[in-house]
N, C-alpha and C positions, 0 to 999 in steps of 0.2 A: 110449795114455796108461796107463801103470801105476803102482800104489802100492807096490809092492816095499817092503820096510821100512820101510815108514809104520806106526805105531800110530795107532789110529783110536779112541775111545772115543765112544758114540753115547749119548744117555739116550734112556728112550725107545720103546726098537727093541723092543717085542715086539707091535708092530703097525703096517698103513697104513704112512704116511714110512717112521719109524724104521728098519720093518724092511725096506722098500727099499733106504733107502739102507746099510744092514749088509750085504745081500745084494750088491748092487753092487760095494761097495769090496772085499769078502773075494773076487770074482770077480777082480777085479785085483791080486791082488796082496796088501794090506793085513791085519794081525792086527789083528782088532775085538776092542772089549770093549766088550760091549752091554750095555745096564741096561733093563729093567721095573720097575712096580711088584710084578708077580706073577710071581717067580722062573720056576715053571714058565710063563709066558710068555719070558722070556726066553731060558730051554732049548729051547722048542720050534726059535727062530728059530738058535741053535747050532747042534741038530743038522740042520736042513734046508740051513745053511750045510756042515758036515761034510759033510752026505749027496752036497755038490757036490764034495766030494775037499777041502775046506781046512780042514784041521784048525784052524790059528790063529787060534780065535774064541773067546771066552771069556762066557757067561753070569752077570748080579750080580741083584741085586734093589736097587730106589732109589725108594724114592717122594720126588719133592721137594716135599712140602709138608713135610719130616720131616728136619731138620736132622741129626740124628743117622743116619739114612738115608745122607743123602749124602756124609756123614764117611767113613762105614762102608764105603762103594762105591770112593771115592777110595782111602782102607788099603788094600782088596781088590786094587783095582789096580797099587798100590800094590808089593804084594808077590809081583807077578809082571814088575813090567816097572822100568824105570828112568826110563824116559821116557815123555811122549805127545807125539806129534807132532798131533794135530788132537781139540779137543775140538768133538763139535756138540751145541748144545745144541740138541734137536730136541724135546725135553719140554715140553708145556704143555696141561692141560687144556682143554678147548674146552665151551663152556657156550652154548646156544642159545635165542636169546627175546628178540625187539626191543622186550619188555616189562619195565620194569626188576623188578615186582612179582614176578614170574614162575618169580624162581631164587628158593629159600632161603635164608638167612642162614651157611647152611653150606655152599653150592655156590659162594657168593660168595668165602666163605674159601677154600676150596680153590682154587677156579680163581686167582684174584690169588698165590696163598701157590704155588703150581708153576711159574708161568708168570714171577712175577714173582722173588720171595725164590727160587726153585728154582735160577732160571739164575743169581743171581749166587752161591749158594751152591757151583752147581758148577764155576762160573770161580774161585773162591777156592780151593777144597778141589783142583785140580785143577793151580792155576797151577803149584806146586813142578814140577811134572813135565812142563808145559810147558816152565818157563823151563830145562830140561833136554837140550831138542832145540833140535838150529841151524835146524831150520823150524817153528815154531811157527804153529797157525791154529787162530784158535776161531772157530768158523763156527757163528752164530745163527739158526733158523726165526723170525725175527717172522712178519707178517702185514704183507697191505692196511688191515689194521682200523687198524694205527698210524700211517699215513698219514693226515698234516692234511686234515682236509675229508673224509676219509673215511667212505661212510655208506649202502654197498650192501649192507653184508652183514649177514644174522639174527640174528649171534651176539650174544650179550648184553654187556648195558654192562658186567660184570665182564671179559667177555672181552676189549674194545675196552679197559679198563683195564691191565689184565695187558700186553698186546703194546707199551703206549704206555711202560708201565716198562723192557719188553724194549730198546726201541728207545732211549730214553734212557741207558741201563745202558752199552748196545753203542756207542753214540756218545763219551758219555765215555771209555769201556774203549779206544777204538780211539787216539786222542791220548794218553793217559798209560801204553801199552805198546808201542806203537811205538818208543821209546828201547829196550827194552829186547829188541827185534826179531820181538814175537809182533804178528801180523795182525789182526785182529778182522774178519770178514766177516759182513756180515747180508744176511738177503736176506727181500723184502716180498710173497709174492705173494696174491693173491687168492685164494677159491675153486679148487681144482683135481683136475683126473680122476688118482685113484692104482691106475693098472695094477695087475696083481700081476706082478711082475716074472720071477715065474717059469711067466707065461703067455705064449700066442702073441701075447693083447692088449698084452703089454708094445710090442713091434715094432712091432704093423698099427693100435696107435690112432693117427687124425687128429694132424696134427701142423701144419696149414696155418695161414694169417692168421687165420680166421675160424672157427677153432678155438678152444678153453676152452683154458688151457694145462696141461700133462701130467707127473706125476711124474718123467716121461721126462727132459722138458726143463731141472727141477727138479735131478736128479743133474747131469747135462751143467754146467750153471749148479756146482756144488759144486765138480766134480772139473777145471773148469778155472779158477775162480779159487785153487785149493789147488797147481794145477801151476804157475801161475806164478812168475818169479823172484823173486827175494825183494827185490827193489827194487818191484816193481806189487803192492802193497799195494790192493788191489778193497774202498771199502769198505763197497758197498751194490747189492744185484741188486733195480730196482723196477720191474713188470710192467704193464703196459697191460691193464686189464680187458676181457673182449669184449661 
């Protein structure tokens, strides 16, 4: 399975997922344009991609709590490509404390304002350049936390807030761009072990039933619902917690 001229634009990637799944795609194939909040994060993840021989990776800076941020990312992009073939919206602060007292009144803001205003800000500022490719997929990180009845995991009520807009956001999105041939894929998983992908653990972690499930499996789960034909429209990956 290759991405050969795919453009990939990841938010995000200069850590954990993000920069997995950068690392990943620019392995097969694909020219990424990867965004951080913190530029020199996202360089780092450029050149360790370069350092693998693929030059076709492009470093921005984006915070999405920052509307003018991600205006600014999207022109950037903008002005080097013509098109995106796959946006993932892989950005959202994660906020920990099954106490709702617990976060700040400012961690609150932030984490809802990235997680939720972020991704729609970046399926907006980005669409142009979707609806520009004959494959179109915006492929969204929710969570378990947005799943009804949902209620094993630490993170905080902002955060179980944030993902349940995610999820709403992605559900409407999916029905009203389907006409116009772009994919919406979301996918829900739980807690999960993230390799560093450019270790031996990426390979030899557990991978069985009765296993936690693995960044690993994570990519796998992206890069085949992105290779599908453009009639199987996938439009939700939801995981069975262990």
């Amino acid at each position: 399975m290759r991405f050969d001229n795919h453009r990939v634009v990841i938010t995000s990637a200069g850590r954990d997922f993000g920069r997995t799944l950068a690392i990943r795609l620019a392995d097969l194939g694909a020219e990424v344009f990867l965004s951080a909040r913190s530029l020199d994060a996202a360089e780092r993840v450029r050149d360790e991609i370069r350092d693998r021989g693929h030059q076709h990776v492009h470093a921005f800076t984006c915070d999405l709590t920052d509307p003018a941020s991600i205006r600014d990312f999207a022109s950037s992009v903008a002005r080097r490509t013509d098109r995106v073939d796959v946006l993932i919206n892989n950005g959202s602060r994660y906020l920990e404390g099954p106490d709702l007292l617990s976060a700040t009144d400012t961690d609150v803001v932030d984490t809802i304002a990235s997680g939720a205003t972020g991704t729609v800000l970046a399926v907006k500022n980005f669409l142009p350049l979707l609806l520009n490719s004959d494959r179109p997929d915006v492929v969204t990180m929710v969570s378990a936390c947005a799943a009804q009845g949902h209620h094993r995991s630490d993170a905080h009520d902002a955060f179980y807030a944030a993902k349940s807009a995610q999820a709403g956001f992605t559900e409407i999105l999916s029905k009203r761009l389907r006409p116009r041939g772009v994919r919406v894929i979301s996918l829900y998983p739980p807690d999960f072990d993230n390799a560093d992908p450019l270790t031996e653990e990426w390979e030899t972690a557990p991978r069985e039933s009765t296993d936690g499930l693995t960044a690993h499996s994570l990519v796998e789960c992206v890069l085949f619902a992105v290779a599908q034909p453009r009639d199987c429209f996938i439009k939700a990956f939801h995981f069975e917690q262990v």
